[in-house]
Residue frames as qw, qx, qy, qz and C-alpha x, y, z in Angstrom:
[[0.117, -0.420, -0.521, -0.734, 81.50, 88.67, 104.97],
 [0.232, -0.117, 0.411, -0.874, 78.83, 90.56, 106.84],
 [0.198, -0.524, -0.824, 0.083, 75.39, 88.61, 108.54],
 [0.325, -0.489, -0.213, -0.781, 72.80, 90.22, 109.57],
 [0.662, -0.538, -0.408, -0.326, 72.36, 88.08, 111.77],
 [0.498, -0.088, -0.393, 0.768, 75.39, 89.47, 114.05],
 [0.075, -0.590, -0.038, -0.803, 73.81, 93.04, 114.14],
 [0.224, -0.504, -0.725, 0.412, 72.68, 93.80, 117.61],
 [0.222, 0.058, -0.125, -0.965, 71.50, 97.40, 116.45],
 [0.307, 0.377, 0.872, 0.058, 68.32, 97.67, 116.01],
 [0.075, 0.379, 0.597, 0.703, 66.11, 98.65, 112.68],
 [0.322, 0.564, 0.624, -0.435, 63.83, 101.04, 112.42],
 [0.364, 0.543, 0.503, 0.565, 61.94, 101.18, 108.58],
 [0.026, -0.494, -0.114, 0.862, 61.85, 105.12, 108.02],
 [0.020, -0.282, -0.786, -0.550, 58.79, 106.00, 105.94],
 [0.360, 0.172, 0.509, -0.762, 55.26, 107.35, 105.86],
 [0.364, 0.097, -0.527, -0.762, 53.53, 104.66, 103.48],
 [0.709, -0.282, 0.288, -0.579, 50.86, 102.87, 105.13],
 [0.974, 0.114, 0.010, -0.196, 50.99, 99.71, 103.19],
 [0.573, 0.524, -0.534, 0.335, 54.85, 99.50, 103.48],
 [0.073, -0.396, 0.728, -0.554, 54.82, 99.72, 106.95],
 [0.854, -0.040, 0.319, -0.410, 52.14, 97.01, 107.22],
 [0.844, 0.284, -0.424, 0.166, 54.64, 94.71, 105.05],
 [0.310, 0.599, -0.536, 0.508, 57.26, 95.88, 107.11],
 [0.684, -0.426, 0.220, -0.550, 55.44, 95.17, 110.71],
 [0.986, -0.038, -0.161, -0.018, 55.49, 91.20, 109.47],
 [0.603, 0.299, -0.393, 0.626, 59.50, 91.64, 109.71],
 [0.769, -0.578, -0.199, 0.189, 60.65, 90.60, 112.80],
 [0.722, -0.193, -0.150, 0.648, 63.55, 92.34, 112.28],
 [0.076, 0.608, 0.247, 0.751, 62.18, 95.24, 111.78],
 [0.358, -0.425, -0.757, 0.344, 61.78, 96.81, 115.64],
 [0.001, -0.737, -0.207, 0.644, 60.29, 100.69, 115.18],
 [0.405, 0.660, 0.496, 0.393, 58.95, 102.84, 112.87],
 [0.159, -0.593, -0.164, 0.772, 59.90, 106.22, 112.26],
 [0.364, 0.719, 0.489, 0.335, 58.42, 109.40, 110.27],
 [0.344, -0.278, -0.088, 0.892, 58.34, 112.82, 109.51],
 [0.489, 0.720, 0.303, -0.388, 56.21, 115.74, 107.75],
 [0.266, 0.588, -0.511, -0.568, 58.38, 115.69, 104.89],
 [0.008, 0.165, -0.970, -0.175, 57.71, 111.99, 104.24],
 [0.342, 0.473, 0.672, -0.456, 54.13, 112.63, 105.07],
 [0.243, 0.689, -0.082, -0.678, 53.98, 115.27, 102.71],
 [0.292, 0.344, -0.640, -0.622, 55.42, 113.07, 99.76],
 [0.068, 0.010, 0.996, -0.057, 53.19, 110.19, 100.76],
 [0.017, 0.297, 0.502, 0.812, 50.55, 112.51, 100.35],
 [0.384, -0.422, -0.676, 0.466, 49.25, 112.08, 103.49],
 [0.222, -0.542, -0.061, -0.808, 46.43, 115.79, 104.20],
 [0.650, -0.648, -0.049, -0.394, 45.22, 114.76, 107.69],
 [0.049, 0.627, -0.702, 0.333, 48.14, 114.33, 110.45],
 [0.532, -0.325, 0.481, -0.617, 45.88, 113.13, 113.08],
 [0.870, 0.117, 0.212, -0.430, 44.11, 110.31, 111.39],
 [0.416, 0.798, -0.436, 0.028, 47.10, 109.35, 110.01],
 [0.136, 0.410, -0.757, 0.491, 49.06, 108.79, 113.33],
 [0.656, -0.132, 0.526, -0.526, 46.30, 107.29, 115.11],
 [0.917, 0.332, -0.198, -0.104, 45.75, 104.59, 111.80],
 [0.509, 0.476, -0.666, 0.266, 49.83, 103.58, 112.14],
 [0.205, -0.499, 0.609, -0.581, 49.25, 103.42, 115.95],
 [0.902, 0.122, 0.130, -0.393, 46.18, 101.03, 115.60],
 [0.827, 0.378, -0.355, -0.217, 48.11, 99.01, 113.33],
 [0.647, 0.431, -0.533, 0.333, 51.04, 98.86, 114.99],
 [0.532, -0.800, 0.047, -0.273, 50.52, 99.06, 118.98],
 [0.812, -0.570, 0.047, 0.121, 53.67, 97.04, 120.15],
 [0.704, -0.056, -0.057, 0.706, 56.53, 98.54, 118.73],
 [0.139, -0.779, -0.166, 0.588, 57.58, 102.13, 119.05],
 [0.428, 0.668, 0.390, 0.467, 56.75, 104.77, 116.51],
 [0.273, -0.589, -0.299, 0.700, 57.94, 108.00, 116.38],
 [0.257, 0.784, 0.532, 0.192, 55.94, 110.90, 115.32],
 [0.421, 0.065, -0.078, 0.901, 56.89, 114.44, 114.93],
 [0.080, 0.774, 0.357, -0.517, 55.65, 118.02, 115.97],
 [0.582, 0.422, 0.358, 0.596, 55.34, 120.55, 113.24],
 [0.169, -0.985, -0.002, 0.018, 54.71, 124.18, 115.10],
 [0.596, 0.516, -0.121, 0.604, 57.62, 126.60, 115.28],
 [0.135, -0.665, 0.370, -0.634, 56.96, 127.88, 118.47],
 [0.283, 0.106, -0.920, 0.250, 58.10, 125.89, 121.52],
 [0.558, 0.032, 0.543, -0.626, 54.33, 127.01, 123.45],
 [0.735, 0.367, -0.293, -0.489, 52.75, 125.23, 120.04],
 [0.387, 0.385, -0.833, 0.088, 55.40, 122.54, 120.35],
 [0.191, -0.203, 0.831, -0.482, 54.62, 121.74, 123.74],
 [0.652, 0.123, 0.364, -0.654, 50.83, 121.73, 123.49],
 [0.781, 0.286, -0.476, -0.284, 51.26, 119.28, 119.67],
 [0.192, 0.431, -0.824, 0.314, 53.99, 117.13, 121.82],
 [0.465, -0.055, 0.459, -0.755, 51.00, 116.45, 124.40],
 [0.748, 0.376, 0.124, -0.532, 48.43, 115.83, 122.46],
 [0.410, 0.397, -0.814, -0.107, 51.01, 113.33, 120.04],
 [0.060, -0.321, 0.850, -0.413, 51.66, 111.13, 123.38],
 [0.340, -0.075, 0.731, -0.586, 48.77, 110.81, 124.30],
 [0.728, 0.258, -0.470, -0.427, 47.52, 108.78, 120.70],
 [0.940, 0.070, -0.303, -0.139, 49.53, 105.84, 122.23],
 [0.764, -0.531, 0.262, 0.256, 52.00, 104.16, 124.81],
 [0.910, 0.030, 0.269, 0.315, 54.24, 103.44, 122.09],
 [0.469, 0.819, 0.019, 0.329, 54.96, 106.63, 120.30],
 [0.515, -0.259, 0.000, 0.817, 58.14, 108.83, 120.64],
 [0.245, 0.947, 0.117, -0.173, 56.88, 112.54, 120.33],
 [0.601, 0.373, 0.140, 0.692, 59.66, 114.04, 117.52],
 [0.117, -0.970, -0.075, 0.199, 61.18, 117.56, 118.90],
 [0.597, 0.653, -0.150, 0.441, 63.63, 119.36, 116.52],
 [0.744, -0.211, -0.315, 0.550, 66.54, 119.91, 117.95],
 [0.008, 0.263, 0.133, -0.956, 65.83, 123.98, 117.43],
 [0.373, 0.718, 0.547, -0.213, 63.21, 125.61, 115.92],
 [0.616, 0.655, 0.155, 0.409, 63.43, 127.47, 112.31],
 [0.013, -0.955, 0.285, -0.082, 64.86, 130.76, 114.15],
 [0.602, 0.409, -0.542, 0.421, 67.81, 128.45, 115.39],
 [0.568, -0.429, 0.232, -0.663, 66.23, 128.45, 119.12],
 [0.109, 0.260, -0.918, 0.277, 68.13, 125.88, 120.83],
 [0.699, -0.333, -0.114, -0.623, 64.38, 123.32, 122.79],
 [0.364, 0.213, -0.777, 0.467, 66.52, 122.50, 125.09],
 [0.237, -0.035, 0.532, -0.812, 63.71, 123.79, 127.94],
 [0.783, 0.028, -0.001, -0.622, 60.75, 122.49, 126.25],
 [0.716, 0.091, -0.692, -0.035, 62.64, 118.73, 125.72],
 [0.122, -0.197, 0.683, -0.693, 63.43, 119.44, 129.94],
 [0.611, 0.094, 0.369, -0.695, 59.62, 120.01, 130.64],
 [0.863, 0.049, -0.254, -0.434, 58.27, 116.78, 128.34],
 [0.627, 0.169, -0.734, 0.198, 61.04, 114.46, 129.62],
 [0.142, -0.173, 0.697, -0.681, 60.84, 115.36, 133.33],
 [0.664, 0.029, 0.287, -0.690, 56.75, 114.71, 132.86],
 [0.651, -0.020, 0.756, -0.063, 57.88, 111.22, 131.60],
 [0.763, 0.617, 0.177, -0.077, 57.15, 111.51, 127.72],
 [0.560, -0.369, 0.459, 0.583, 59.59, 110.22, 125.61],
 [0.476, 0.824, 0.035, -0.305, 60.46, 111.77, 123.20],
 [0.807, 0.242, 0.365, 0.396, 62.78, 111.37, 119.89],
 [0.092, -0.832, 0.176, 0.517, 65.04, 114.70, 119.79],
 [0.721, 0.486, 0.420, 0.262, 65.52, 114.93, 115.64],
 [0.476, 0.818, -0.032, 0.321, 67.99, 116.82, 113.51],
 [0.493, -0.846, 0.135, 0.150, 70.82, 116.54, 115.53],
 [0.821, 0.514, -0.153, 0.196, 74.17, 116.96, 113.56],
 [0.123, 0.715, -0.470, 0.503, 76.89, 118.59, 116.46],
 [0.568, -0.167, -0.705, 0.390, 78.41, 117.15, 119.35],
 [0.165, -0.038, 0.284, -0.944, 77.40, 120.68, 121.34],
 [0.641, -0.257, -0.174, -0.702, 73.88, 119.93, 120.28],
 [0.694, -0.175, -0.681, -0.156, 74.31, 116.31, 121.55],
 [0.320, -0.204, -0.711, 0.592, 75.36, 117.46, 124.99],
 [0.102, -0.010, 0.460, -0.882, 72.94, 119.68, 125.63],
 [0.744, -0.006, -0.507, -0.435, 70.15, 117.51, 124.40],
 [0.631, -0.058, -0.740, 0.225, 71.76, 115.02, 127.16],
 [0.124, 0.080, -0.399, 0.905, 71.74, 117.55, 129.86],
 [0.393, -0.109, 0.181, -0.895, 68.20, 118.54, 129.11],
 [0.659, -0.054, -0.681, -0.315, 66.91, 114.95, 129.24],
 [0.666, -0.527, 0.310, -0.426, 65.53, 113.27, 132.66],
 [0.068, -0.437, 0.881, -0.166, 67.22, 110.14, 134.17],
 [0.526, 0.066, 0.669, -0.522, 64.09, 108.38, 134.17],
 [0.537, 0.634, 0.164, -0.532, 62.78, 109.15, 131.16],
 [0.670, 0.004, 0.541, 0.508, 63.48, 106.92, 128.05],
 [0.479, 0.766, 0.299, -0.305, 64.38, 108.51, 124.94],
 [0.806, 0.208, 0.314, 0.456, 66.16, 108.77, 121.67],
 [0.061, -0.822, 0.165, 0.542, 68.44, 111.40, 120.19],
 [0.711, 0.548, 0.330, 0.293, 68.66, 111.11, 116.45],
 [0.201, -0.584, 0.458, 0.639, 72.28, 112.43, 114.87],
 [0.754, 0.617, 0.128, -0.187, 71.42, 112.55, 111.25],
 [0.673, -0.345, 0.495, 0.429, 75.04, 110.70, 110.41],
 [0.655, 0.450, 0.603, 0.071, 74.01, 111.04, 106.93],
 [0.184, 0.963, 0.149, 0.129, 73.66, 114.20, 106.11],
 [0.473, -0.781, 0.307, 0.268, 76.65, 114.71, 108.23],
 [0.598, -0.235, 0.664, 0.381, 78.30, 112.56, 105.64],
 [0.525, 0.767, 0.335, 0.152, 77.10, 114.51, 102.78],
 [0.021, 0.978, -0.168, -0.118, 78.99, 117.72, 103.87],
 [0.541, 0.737, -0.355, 0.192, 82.16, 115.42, 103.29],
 [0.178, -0.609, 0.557, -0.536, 82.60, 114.45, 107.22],
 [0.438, 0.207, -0.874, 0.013, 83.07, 111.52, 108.37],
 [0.638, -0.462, -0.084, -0.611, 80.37, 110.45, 111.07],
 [0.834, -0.199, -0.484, 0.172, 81.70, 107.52, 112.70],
 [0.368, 0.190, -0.341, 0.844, 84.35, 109.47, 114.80],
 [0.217, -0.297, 0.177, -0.913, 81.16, 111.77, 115.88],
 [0.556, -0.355, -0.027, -0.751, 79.26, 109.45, 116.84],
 [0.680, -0.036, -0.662, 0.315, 81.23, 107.49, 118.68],
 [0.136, 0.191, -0.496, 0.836, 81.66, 110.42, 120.68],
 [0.621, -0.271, -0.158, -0.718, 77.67, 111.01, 120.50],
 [0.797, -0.291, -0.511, -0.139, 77.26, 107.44, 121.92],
 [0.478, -0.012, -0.540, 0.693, 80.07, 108.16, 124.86],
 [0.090, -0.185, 0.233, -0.950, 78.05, 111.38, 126.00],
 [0.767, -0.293, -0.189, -0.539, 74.41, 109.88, 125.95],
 [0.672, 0.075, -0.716, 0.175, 76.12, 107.69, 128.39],
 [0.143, 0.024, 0.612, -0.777, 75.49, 109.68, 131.83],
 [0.701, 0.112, 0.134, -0.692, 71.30, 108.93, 130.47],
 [0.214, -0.102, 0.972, -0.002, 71.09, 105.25, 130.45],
 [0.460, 0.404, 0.780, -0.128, 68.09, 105.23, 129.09],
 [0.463, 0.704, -0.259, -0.472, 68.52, 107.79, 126.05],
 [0.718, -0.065, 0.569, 0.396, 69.69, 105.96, 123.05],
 [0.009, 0.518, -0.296, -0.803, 71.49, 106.78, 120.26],
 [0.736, 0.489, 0.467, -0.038, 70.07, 106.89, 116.76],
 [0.284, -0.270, 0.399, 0.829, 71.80, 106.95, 113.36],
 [0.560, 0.624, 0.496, -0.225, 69.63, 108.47, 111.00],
 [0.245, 0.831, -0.214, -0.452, 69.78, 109.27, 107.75],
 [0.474, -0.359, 0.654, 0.468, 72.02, 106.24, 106.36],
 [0.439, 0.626, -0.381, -0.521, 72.85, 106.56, 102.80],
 [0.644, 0.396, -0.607, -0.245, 73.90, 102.98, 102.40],
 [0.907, -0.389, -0.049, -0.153, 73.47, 99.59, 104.01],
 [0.408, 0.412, -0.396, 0.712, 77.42, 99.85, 104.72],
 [0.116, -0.456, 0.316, -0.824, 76.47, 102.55, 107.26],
 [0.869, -0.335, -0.280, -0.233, 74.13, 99.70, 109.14],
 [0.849, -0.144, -0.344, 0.375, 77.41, 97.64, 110.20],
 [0.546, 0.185, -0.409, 0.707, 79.17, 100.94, 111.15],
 [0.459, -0.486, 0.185, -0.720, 76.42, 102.17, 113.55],
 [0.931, -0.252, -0.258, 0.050, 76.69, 98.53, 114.69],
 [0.701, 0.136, -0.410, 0.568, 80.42, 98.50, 115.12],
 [0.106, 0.418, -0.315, 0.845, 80.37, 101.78, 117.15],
 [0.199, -0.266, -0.774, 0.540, 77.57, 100.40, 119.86],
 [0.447, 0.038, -0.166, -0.878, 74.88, 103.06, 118.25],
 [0.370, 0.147, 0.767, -0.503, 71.04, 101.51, 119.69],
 [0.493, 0.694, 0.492, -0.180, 68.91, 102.24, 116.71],
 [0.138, 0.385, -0.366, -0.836, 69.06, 103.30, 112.86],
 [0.551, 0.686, 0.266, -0.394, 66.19, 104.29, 110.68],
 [0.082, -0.212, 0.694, 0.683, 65.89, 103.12, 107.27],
 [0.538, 0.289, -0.180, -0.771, 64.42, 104.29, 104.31],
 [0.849, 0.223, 0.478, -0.031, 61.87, 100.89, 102.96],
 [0.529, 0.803, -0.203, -0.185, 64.15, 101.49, 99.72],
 [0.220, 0.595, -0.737, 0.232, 67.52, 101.07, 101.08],
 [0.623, -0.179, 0.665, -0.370, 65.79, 97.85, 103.46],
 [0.839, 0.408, 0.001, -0.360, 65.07, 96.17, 100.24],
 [0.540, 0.672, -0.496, 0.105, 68.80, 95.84, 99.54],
 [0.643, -0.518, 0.445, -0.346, 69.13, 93.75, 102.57],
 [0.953, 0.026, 0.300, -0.047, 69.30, 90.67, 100.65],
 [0.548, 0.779, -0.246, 0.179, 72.65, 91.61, 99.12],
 [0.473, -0.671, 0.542, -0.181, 74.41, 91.36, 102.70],
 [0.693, -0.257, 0.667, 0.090, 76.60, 88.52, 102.25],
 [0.777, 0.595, 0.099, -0.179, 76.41, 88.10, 98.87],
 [0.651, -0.141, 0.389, 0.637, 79.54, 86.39, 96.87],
 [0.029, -0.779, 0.099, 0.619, 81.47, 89.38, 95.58],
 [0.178, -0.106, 0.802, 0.561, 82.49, 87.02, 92.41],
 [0.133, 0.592, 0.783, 0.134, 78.76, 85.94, 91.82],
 [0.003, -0.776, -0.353, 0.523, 77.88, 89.73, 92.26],
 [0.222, -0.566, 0.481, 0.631, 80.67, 90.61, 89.75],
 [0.101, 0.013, 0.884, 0.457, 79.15, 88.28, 87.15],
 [0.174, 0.657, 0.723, -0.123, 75.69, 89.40, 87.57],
 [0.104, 0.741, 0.205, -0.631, 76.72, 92.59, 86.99],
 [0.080, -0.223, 0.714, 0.659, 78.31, 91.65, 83.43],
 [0.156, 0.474, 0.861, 0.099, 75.54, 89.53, 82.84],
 [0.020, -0.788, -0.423, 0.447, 73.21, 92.79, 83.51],
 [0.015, -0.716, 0.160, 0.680, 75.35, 95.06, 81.05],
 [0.076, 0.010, 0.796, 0.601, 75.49, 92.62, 77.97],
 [0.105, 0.569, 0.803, -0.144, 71.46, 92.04, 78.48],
 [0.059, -0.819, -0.226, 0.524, 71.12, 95.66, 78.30],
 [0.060, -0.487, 0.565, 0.663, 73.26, 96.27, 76.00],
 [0.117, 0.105, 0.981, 0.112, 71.55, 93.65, 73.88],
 [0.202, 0.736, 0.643, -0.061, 67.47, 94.19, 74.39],
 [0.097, -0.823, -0.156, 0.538, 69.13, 97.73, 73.35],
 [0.755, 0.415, 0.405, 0.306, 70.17, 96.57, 70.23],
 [0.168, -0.824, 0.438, 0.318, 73.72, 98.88, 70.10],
 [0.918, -0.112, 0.211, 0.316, 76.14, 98.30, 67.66],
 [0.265, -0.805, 0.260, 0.462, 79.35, 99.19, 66.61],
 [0.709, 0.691, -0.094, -0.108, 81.31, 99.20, 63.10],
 [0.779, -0.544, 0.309, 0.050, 83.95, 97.05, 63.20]]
C-alpha cells in the first residue's frame, strides 16, 4: 500500500482562500503555496495587491507563487517586478505565451538572468519545455509547471511526458519540475515515481489524503455501509 510518508515530492496546497491556506501553513507537509487569477477570481478576491502582500505576511518562509495578469510582455515585465519585490519568497508566475500565442521566452531570459525566480505556468509540450529550459539562467532558481492534468484530460497520458520534461530541466539544476493540475491523489505517487520536485494541490483533493493507505476491504464495506444508509434515510422501496 502507498505511505505518504515515502513521498519525497514535495506539496504545494493550490488555492486562493485565505483561511485555508492559514490551516494549511500548520501542515508541515505542506511546503508552498501556489495561485492564480482564476482562483482569485472565484475566491472573490477585488484587490490583487493587498491580497498578495496579506498571504506573504502570513506566510514568509515558504515559497508562494503569484502570477502576472497583463498580456503584453512590456506589462508583464514591469507586474513581474513589482510581484518580486512583495517578498523573498515568492515565485513571479509567467505564462508560458501570452493570449496571441507569443512564445515569453525573452521576457522569462531577462527576469531569470536578473535573478528573479520565477514559476513558468501553463506548460503542456515538450517544445515548450525546452525552450522554457533554454531561456532560463544557470543561477537562477525556478520552476516550470507542466499542467499533467489537463494533459490527461485530452486522453494523453502524462507520465511518459514528463519523464521526459524532468530529463530536459536537467541541464538547469536549479529549475524544478512541477506537476500541476492533478486530478487525483493517484497522480501524487506518479509525479513521485518519475523524480518530478513539486505538485500543486487543490485544498479539496488534500483533504483526501487520509484515504492513502486505507484497507481496500474496510473501504469496500464502508462503501456498502454508505449505500444502504442512503438508501434507507431515503426511504426507497420496492414491490416485491
Amino acid at each position: 500500500m502507498p505511505n505518504t510518508a515515502d513521498l519525497k515530492i514535495k506539496i504545494f496546497a493550490d488555492g486562493a482562500d485565505y483561511d485555508s491556506m492559514m490551516k494549511l501553513y500548520a501542515e508541515p507537509y505542506i511546503k508552498g503555496f501556489t495561485t492564480n487569477p482564476t482562483l482569485m477570481r472565484k475566491a472573490g478576491i477585488d484587490d490583487y495587491e493587498a491580497f498578495g502582500r496579506r498571504i506573504l505576511a502570513a506566510i514568509p518562509d515558504r515559497p508562494i507563487s503569484l502570477e502576472v495578469f497583463a498580456d503584453d510582455f512590456a506589462s508583464m515585465e514591469k507586474q513581474a517586478r513589482v510581484i518580486a519585490g512583495w517578498g523573498s519568497n515568492v515565485n513571479v508566475k509567467i505564462p508560458v505565451t501570452n493570449t496571441k500565442g507569443e512564445f515569453s521566452g525573452e521576457l522569462i531570459r531577462r527576469l531569470s538572468a536578473d535573478g528573479i525566480e520565477l514559476n513558468v505556468t501553463a506548460v503542456f509540450s515538450l517544445d515548450q519545455v525546452k525552450r522554457v529550459t533554454e531561456a532560463l539562467d544557470l543561477e537562477t532558481p525556478a520552476i516550470v509547471s507542466v499542467f499533467a492534468g489537463r494533459i490527461a484530460d485530452t486522453g494523453v497520458d502524462p507520465e511518459p511526458l514528463m519523464a521526459e520534461a524532468f530529463s530536459i530541466l536537467k541541464s538547469r539544476p536549479k529549475a524544478e519540475l512541477l506537476w500541476a493540475s492533478p486530478r487525483e491523489l493517484l497522480n501524487i505517487f506518479q509525479a513521485d515515481k518519475i523524480g518530478t520536485h513539486i505538485i500543486t494541490v487543490t485544498h479539496d483533493l488534500l483533504k483526501k489524503l487520509a484515504n492513502v493507505g486505507y484497507d481496500l476491504d474496510e473501504f469496500s464495506l464502508d462503501t456498502v455501509k454508505m449505500f444502504y444508509n442512503d438508501a434507507e434515510a431515503s426511504k426507497f422501496t420496492i414491490k416485491c
